[in-house]
N, C-alpha and C positions, 0 to 999 in steps of 0.2 A: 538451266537451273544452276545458282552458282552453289560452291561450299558451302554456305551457312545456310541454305537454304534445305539442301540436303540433311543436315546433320540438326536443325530445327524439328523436320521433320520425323527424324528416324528418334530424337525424344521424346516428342508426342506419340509415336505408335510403339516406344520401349514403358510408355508410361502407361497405355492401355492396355497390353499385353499383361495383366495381374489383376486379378478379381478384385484383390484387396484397394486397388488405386481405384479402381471405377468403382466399390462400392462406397468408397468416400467422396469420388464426385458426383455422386446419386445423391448420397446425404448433403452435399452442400448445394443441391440443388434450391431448396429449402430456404438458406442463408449462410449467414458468418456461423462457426460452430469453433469451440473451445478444444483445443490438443484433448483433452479431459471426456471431452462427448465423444470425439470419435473411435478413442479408446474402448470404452463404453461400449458403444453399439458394437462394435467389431469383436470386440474379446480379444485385442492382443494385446500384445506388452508395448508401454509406451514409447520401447525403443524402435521397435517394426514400426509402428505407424509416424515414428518423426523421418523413419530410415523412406516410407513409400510418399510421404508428405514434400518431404526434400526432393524426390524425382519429379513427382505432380508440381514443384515448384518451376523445377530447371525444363521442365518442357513448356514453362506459361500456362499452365492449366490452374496454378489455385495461385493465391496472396497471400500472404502471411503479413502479421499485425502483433505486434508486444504491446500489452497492457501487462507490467510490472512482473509477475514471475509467470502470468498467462500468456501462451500464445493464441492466435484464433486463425482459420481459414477463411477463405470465401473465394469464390469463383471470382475472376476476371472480369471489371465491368468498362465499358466505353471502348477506347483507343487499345485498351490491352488485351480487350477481346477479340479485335476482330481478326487476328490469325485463326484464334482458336474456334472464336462462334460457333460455326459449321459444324466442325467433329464434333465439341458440346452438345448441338442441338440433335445431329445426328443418335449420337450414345441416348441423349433421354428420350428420344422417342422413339428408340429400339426396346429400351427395355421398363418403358411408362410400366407396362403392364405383367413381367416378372415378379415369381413369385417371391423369389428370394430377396427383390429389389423392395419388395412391399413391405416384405416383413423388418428389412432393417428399418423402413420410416415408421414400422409403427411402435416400434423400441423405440429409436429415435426419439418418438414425441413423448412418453413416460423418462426421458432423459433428459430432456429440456426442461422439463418438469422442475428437476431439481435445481441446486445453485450447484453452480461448475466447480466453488471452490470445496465445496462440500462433495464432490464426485472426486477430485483432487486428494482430496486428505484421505479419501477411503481407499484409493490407487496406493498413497505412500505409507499407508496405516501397515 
C-alpha cells in the first residue's frame, strides 16, 4: 500500500469518526443541498458545518458547487465515486433504519420546503 494510499484512507475514516459528518452524508443521500439546509437540519453555526464540510471534502466524500454567494453539496457521482462507493453504500445501509437518522430526513424535507435564500437571511437576520 503506498503513502497516498494510506493517508486517503485514514481521511475517510477521520471523516467518519463525527456524528456531525455522517449526518450530513445521510442528508445528502437524498441530493445536492444548500450550506443553508444543512445548517438547518443540524442546529449548528454555519461555521461548524463549513469547518465538517471541508473535511467531508478532503476525504472525496461530498462536492462542492458555487452558485453566486451559495454553496451546495452533493455526494460524489461516476469516476469520483468509486473510491468512496463502498464506505458510502456501506454507512446507508447501516444506518437506513436509525432513529436519529430518520428524524433528521424528516426535518430535512419541511426544509426543502422552503427557498434556501430565505433560510439564508434568517441564519444572517
Amino acid at each position: 500500500m503506498s503513502n497516498t494510499a494510506v493517508r486517503s484512507i485514514l481521511q475517510v475514516t477521520k471523516a467518519l469518526a463525527d456524528l456531525q459528518r455522517v449526518r450530513v452524508l445521510m442528508l445528502l443521500q437524498g441530493g445536492e443541498l444548500c450550506v443553508c439546509q444543512i445548517v438547518e437540519v443540524l442546529g449548528l453555526a454555519p461555521s461548524t458545518v463549513s469547518k465538517h464540510l471541508s473535511i467531508l471534502a478532503a476525504a472525496n466524500l461530498v462536492i462542492s458547487r458555487k452558485d453566486g454567494r451559495w454553496a451546495y453539496y452533493r455526494l460524489p457521482e461516476g469516476a469520483a465515486a468509486v473510491a468512496v462507493a463502498p464506505v458510502l453504500e456501506w454507512l446507508f445501509r447501516s444506518l437506513k433504519n436509525d432513529k436519529f437518522i430518520k428524524q433528521d430526513k424528516q426535518k430535512l424535507k419541511s426544509v426543502v420546503a422552503c427557498d434556501p435564500e430565505d433560510l439564508c437571511r434568517r441564519r444572517r437576520g
